[in-house]
C-alpha positions in Angstrom: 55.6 67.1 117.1 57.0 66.3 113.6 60.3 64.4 113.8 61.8 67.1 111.9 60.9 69.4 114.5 61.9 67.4 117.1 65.5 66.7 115.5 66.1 70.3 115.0 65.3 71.0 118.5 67.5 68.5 119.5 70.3 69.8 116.8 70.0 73.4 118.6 70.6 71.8 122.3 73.4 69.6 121.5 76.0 72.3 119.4 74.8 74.6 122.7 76.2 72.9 125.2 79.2 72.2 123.7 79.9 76.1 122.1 79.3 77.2 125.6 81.5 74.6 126.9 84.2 75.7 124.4 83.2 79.5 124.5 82.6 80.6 128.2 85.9 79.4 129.3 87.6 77.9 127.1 91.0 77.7 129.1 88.8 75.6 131.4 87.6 73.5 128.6 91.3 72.9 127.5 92.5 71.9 130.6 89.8 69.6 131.9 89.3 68.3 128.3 92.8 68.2 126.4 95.0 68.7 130.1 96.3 72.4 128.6 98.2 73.3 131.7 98.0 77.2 129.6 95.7 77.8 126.8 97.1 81.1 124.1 95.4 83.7 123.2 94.8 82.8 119.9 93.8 79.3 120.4 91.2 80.8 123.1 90.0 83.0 119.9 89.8 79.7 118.0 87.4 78.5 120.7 85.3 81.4 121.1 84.4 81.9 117.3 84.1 78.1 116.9 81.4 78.7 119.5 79.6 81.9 118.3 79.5 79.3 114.9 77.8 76.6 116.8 75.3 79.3 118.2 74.5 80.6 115.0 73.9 77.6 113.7 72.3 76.3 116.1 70.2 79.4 116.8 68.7 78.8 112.7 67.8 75.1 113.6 66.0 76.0 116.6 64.7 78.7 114.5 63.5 76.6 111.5 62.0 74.3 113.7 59.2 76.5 113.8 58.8 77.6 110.5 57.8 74.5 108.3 59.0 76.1 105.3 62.6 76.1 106.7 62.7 72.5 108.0 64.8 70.8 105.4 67.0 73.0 104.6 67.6 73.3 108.0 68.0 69.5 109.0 70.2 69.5 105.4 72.5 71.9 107.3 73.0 69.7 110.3 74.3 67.1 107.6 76.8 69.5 105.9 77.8 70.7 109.5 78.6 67.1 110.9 79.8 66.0 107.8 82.3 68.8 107.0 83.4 68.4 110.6 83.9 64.7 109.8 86.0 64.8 107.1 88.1 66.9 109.1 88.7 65.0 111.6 89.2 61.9 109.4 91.7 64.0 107.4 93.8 64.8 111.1 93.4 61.4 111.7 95.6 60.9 108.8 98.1 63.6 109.0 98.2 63.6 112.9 97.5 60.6 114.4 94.3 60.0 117.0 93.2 63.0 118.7 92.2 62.4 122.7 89.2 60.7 123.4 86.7 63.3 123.6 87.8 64.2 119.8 87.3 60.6 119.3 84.0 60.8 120.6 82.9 64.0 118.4 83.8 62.4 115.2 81.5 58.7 116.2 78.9 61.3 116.7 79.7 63.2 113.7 79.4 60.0 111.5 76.8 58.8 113.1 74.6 62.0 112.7 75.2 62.5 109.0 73.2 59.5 107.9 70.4 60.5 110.4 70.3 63.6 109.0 69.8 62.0 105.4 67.2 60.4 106.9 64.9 62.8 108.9 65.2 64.9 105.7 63.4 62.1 103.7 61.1 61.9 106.3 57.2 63.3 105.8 56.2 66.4 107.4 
């Protein structure tokens, strides 16, 4: 198995878990995460869209990792995904302060995966 393959496999697995963790309930998510004692409607929407994003996303990269032809754009994607939701989070870090740890977490991961990104796309087929 290429190691493009492989990482978009991967890619499609990880933002699952976590949109169905935000998605299939996210009042649960808030509270064991964030300790929400209530979740609102529209932050509950928030969730639930952020998660149908994941899943489409996610749903190319698994997809693309069976069409050669699609790999690098695909694992180019994953870069502009973690990286956009970097920059975010390093832009609340500024205006807001430090999120809880599980934010915290993300955003590691999010740093971390842009440059792995960069380099599974230079990698050979």
């Amino acid at each position: 198995m290429s190691i493009k393959k492989a990482y978009l496999i991967l890619a499609f697995a990880s933002v699952c878990v976590i949109a169905l963790l935000y998605g299939v309930a996210p009042e649960w998510f808030a509270q064991t995460f964030f300790g929400l004692p209530q979740l609102g409607r529209d932050f509950a929407h928030i969730l639930r869209a952020m998660a149908c994003l994941y899943l489409a996303l996610g749903s190319f990269w698994l997809y693309a990792a069976f069409k050669p032809h699609l790999r690098n754009i695909a694992v180019v994607t994953t870069a502009i995904f973690a990286g956009g939701l970097a920059v975010g989070r390093v832009l609340s870090l500024a205006l807001d302060g430090w999120p809880s740890p599980l934010l915290a977490f993300y955003l590691a991961i999010e740093i971390i995966l842009v440059p792995v990104a960069v380099w599974v796309f230079r990698r050979p087929e």
